[in-house]
N, C-alpha and C positions, 0 to 999 in steps of 0.2 A: 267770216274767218279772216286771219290775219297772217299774210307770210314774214316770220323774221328772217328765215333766207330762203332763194330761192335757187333752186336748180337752172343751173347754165345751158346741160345738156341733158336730155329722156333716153331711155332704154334705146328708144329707134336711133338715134345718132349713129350717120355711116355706115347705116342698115346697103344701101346702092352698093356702094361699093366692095361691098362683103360680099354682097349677092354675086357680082360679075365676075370675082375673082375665084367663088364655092363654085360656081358653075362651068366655068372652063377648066376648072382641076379635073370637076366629075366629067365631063365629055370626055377630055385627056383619056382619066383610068380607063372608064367602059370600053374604049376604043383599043387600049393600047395594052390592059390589063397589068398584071404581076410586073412585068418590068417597068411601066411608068410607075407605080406604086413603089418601088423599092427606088427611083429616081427621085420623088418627092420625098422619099423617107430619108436618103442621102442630103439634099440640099436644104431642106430648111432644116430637120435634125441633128444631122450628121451621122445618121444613125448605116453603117454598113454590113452591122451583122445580121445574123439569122432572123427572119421575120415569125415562125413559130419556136415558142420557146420550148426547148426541151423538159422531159420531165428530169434531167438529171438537172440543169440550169434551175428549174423549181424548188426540186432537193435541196442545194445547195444556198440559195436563198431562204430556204426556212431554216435552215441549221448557222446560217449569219444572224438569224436574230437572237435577242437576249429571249427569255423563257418570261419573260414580266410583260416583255410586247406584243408575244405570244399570247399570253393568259387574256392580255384584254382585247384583244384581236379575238379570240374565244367567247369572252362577255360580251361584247358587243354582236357577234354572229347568232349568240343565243339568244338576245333580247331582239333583233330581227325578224330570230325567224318565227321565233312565237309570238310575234304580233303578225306578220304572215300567215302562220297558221292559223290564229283565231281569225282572220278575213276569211280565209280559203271556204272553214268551217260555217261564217255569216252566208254561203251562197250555197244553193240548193240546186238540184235537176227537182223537174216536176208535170206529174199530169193533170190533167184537168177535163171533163166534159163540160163540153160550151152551150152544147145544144146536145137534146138526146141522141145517140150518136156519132157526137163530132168530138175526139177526142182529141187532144191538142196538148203538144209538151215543150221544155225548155231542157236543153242538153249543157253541160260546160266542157266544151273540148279546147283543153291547152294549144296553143300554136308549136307547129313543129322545132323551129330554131330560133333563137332570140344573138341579139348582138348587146354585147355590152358593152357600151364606151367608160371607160375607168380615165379620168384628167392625171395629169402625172407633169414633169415639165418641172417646174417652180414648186411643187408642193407636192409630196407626196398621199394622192388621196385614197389611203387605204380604206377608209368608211364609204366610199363610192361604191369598189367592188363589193362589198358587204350588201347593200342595198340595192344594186342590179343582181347581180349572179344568186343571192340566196335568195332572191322576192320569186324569181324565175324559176328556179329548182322548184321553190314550194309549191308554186303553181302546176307540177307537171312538166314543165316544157322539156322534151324528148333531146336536144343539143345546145349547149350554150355555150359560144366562143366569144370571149371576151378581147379587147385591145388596150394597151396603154403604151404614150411614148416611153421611148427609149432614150436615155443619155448616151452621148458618145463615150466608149468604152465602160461604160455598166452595164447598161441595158434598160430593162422595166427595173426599178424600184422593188429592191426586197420583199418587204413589205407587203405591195402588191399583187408579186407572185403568190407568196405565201399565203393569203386573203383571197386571191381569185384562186386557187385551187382548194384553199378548206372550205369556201362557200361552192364551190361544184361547179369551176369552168373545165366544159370540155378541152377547150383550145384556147391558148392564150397567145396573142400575134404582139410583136413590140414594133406598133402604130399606134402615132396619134395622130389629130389632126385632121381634116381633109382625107387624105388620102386610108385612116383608120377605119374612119365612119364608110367610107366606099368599099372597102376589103370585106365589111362586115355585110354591106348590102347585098355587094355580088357574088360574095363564097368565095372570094380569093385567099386563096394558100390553104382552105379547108375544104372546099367543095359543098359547102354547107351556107346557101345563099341564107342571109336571115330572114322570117318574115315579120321581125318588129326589131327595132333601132331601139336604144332605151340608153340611161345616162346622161347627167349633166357635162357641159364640156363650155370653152370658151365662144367668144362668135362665128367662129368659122366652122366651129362644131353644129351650133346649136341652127345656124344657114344650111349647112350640108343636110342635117337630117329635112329643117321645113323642106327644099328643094325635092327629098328623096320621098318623102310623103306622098303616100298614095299607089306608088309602086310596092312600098312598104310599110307597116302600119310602123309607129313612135310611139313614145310612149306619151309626150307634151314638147311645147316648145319650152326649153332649161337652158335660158342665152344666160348670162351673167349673174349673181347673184343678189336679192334685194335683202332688204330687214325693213320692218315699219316698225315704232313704236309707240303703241298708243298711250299715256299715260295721264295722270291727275297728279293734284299737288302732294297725293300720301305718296308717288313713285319718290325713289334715294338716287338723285341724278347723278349720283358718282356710278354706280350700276349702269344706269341707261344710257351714261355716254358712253363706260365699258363695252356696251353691249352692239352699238352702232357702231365701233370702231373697228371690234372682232368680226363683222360682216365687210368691212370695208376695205380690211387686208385682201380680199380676195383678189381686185384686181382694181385699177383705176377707173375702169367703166361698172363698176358695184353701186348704184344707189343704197343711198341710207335716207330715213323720212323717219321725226318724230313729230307725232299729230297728240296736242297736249291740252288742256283746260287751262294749266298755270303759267303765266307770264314767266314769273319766280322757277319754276323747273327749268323753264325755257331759257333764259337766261343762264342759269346755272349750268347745263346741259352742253350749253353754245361757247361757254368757258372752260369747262373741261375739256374739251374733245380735244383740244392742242395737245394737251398734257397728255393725255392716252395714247396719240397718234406717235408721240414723241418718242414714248417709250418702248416703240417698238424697234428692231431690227432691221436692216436691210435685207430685201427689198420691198417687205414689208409696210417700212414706214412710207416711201414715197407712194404705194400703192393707196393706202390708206388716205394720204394727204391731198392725193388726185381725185380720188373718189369723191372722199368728204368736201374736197373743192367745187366739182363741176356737178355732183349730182346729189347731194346734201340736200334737205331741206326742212325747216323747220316751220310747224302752220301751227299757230292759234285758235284753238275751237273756242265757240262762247258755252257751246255745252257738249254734254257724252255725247248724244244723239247726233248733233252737226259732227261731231270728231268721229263716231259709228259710219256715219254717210261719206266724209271723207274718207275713211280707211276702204269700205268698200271701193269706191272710183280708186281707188290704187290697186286695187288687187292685189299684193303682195304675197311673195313669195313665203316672206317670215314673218310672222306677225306677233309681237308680243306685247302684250297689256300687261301691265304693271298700275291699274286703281283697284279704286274698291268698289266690290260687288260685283265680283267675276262670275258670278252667275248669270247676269244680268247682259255684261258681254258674250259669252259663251253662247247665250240665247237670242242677241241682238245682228252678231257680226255674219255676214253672209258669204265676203267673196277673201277667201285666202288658201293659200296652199296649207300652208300648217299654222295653227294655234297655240302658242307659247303663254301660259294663264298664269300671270302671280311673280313674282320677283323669283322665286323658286326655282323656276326654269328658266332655258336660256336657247338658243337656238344653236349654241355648240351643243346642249345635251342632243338631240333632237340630230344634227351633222352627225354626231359621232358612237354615240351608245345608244340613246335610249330605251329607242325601240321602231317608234313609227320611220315609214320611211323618209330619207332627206333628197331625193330626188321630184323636184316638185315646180308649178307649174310661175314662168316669169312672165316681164311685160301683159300682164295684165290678163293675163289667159286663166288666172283664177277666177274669172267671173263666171267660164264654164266646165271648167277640169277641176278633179284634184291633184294629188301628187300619186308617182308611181304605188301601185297595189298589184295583188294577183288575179286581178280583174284584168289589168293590162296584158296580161300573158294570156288571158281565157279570151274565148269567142262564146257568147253567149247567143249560141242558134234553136231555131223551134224546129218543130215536130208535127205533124197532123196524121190521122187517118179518121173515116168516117166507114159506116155501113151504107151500104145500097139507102135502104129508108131512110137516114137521113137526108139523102140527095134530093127529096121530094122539096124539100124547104131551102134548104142552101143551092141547088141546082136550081132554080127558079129566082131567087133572090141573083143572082149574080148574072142569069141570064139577063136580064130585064133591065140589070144596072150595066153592064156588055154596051147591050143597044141606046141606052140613055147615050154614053158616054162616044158612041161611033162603033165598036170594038166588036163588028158582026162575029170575025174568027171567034174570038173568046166565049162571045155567045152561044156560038154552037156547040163551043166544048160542053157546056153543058145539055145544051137541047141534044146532044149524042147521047150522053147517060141518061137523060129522062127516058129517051125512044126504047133503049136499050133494058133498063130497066123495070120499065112500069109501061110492057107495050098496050096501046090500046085504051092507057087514059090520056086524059087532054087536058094540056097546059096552060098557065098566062105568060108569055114569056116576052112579052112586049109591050 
């Protein structure tokens, strides 16, 4: 393979110092709670009002909107959650006899409180709430309190009010940030600790939730956002630089990687992008121009299969092929968050309406997650009971593997229910 450009800086870039800075905020809060929390929310926000939003403040935000941003705020809820639901519906409870007598089963019990981090700040991201708060509702999950910053003298973003209450947020707090993802963990301002983190969010977000892991489940690590695209000489490079540039507005640390078979794309691809990047807005365009600067990159495959192999070692976040014989990729590609097949789609459909969810997995962690589902929200626990007769087989078999292993207590649990059971026959249990 051949790089025509290369990236200056990887996903990890300044990983340290995110870490030291995500980790003395959270000591801060847990220690000092609700008031250090509305102190960070003042100083890096400016945000001084009300930390849960009321339901009249809610009201009022949905009646500032137009009834068109409305409707598709609606369209897009819909196509959510029915792709939600047909997940929900792919997962079963079930029983089973293992051995005569040992019956053994699979339950799906939702998690009690989920948190939803909504990004807000620079962009209002109404398709966020849509795909935290409705993936979690569909799931079951009993409270969902969502957060999003607040601008000074607005608040959360219309939009998002309106979004996280049609999609079914219990509580909605106007936090971002550090100090959001911590309110959400430990039940600040709702009493309602979460016990899953979910949401894509910037570095300091996506730092606070890794740190909080383990204390609390997440849903993936979701630090900045990528695009890969894979393509061949039939790709139309006016698209695929459209398409790396629309990912690259996101923020100046966004990778963008096109992994191609044609020089002639590539080239073309590598010419265009100015002109896309150009055309966009403030602060848009310098975002885009930093990205496509420091974390760009363009690789030369000699064939699909070496370009196949590359796209997996990147794991990407977004991933959209634009050749031919997308069946052939569809059946070949292994490590991505979402799949975007055929010039047809685009990884804005996929961000904003289409269906599947867009919260999904970065830096590389698509090698072994996918992207948020209602699996995320489920605990998927088992079940047993057996008969006395049975025990004659499994109480024997597990004593004897007890003692292989050192584990005499264990072993007697069973040698009790044999004695107990079956008194007066005799055992191998060693």
């Amino acid at each position: 393979m051949e790089y025509l450009k290369k990236a200056v800086k990887t996903p990890a870039t300044g990983e340290d110092d995110t870490r030291a800075r995500v980790e003395s905020m959270l000591k801060d809060i847990e220690s000092g709670g609700e008031p250090r929390v509305r102190h960070y929310a003042e100083s890096l926000d400016g945000w001084t009002g009300d930390i849960v939003v009321s339901a009249e403040d809610i009201a009022r935000a949905s009646d500032s909107l137009a009834q068109r941003m409305k409707d598709d705020i609606a369209f897009a809820h819909a196509q959510v959650r029915t792709f939600a639901e047909a997940q929900l519906a792919s997962m079963h409870e079930f029983d089973t006899e293992l051995h005569p007598g040992v019956i053994a089963g699979q339950k799906l019990i939702p998690v009690e409180t989920a948190g939803c981090y909504i990004p807000g700040g620079r962009y209002a991201h109404i398709a966020s709430a849509i795909m935290s708060v409705t993936t979690a509702r569909v799931a079951g999950v009993r409270h969902v309190t969502a957060c999003s910053p607040a601008v000074p003298g607005r608040g959360v973003h219309p939009a998002i009010l309106h979004t996280a209450h049609l999609a079914g947020a219990d509580t909605i707090l106007a936090l971002g940030g550090v100090q959001g993802v911590a309110s959400l963990a430990f039940g600040l301002f709702t009493g309602h600790a979460a016990d899953i983190l979910v949401g894509p969010g910037n570095r300091f977000v996506a730092e606070a939730k890794r740190v909080l892991f383990g204390r609390v489940g997440i849903d993936l690590f979701a630090g900045p956002t990528e695009i890969a695209v894979v393509a061949d000489e039939t790709a139309d490079p006016e698209i695929v630089a459209s398409d790396l540039v629309g990912q690259a507005e996101h923020g100046p640390d966004s990778p963008a990687w096109l992994i191609t078979t044609s020089r002639t794309l590539a080239d073309r691809v590598m010419r265009r992008i100015p002109h896309y990047i150009e055309r966009l807005s403030e602060p848009n365009r310098t975002a885009a121009a930093s990205a496509w600067r420091d974390y760009g990159e363009v690789v030369l495959a000699e064939t699909r299969e070496e370009a196949a192999r590359l796209s997996d070692a990147y794991a990407p976040e977004h991933l959209e092929v634009q050749a031919d014989d997308l069946d052939w990729w569809l059946g070949r590609l292994r490590n991505y968050g979402s799949l975007f097949l055929g010039e047809e789609t685009t990884v804005t459909y996929g961000d904003k309406s289409s269906g599947p969810n867009h919260i999904l997995p970065t830096k590389g962690t698509a090698r072994y997650t996918g992207g948020l589902s209602v699996a995320k929200f489920i605990k998927t626990v088992t079940w047993q009971r057996m008969t006395r007769d049975a025990n004659r087989v499994v109480g024997q078999a597990s004593a004897r593997i007890s003692r292989a292993e050192g584990m005499e207590g264990h072993a007697y649990a069973g040698d009790d229910r044999l004695a107990k059971y079956f008194p007066g026959e005799q055992f191998e249990l060693s």
